[in-house]
C-alpha positions in Angstrom: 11.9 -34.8 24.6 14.2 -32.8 26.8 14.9 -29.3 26.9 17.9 -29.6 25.0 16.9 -31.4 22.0 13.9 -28.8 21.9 16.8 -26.1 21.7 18.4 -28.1 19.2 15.7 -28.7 17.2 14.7 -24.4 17.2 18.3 -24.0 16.6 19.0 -25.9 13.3 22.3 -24.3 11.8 22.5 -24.1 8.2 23.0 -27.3 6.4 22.3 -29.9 8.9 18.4 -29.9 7.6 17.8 -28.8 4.0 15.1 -26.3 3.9 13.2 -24.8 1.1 11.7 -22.1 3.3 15.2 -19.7 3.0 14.9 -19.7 -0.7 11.3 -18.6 -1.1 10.5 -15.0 -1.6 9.1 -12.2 1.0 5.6 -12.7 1.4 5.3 -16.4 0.4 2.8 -17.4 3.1 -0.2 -15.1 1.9 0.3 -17.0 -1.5 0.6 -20.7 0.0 -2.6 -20.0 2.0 -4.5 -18.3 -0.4 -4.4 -19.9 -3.5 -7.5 -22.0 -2.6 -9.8 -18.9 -1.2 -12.4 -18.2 -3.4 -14.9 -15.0 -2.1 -18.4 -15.9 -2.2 -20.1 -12.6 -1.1 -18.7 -9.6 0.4 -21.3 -6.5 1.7 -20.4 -3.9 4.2 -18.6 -5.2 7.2 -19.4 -8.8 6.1 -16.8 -10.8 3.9 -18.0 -14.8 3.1 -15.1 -17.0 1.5 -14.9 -20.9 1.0 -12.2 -22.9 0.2 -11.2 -26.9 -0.4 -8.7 -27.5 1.9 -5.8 -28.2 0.4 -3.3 -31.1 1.7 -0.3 -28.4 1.8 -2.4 -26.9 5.2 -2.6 -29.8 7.1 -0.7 -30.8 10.6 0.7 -33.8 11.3 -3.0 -35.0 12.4 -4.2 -34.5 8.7 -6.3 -31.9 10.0 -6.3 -27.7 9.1 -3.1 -26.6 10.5 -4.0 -24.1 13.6 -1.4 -21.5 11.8 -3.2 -22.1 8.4 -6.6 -21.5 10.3 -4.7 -18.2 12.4 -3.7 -17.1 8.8 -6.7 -17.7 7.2 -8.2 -14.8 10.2 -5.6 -12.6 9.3 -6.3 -12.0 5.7 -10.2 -12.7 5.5 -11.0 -10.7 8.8 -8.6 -7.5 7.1 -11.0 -7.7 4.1 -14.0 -7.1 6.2 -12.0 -3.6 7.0 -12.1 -2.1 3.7 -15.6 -3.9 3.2 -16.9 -1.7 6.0 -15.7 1.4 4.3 -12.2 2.5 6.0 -10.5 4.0 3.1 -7.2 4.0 4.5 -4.7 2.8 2.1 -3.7 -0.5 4.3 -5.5 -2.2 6.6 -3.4 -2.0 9.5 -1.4 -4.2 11.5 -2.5 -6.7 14.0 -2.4 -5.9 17.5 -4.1 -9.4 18.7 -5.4 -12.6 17.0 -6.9 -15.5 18.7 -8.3 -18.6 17.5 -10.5 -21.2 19.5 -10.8 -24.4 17.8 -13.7 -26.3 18.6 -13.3 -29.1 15.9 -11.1 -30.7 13.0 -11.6 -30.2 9.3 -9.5 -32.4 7.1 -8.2 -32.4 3.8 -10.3 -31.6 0.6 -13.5 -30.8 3.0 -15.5 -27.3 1.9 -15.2 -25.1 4.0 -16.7 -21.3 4.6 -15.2 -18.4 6.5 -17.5 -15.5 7.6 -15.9 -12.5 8.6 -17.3 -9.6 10.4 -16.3 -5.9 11.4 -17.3 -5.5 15.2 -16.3 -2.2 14.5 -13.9 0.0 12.6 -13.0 3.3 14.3 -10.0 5.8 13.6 -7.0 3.7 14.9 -8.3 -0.1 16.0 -10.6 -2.1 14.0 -12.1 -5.7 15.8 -12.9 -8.6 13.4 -14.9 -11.7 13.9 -14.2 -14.9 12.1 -16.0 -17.9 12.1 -15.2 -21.2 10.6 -17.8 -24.3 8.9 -18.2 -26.8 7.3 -20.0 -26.2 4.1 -21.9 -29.9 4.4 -22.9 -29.7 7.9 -22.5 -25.8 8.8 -20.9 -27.0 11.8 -18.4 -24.3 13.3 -15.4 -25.8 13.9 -13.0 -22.8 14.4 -13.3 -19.2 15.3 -11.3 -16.5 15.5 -10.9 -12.7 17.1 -8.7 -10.3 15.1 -7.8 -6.6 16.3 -5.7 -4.2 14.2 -4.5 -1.1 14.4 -5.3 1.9 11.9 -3.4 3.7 10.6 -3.4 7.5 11.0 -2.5 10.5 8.4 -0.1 12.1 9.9 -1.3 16.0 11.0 2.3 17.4 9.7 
């Protein structure tokens, strides 16, 4: 592909592809992704969820998408935030999120997601999440999360 058909391609206008993405509501992605989490345990600083994984979350590979999986650290590694005890009315925004994946997990496989506060301090918290299969407990995916806090203000 050259580089102008990967313009193109970023650079759809309206109309010449019919999307369904511009008519869904704000917020639509924390819904698509978790509708198949189900929380197994949470304790301080520790949040364990599994999930089937649904065909709407899979690449062209028919493996977990790599956003689904970045996603999936984003909203189970902010629960371990409030699971540690913060009791800040949000859990922050992310400052940095990384993801190694080390193998593939495909469609209706169980899976678990273990995350864990590092630590939780006034303004940054640091999450780890880590990614198996339920039959084998073979990692397959794990992830770093760091957020920031935020502050009351002092006025």
């Amino acid at each position: 592909m050259n580089l102008e058909s990967v313009k193109r391609n970023l650079e759809k206008r309206e109309g010449e592809t019919t999307s369904t993405v511009n008519g869904l509501p704000l917020g639509f992605l924390q819904p698509l992704i978790m509708s198949s989490l189900r929380v197994d345990l949470i304790e301080p600083g520790r949040v364990i969820c599994s999930m089937n994984i649904p065909p709407r979350l899979l690449n062209s590979g028919n493996s977990l998408h790599g956003g689904a999986t970045a996603a999936l650290v984003d909203v189970v590694g902010s629960a371990a935030i409030p699971a540690s005890g913060y009791l800040g009315r949000n859990t922050g925004v992310s400052v940095e999120i990384n993801v190694s994946y080390l193998d593939a997990a495909y469609a209706h496989e169980e899976i678990e997601i273990e995350a864990k506060a590092l630590r939780v301090g006034k303004t940054l918290a640091t999450i780890s999440v880590e990614f198996r299969k339920k039959k084998t407990g073979r990692v397959f995916a794990q992830g770093r999360h760091t957020k920031y806090l935020p502050t009351a203000s002092k006025l």
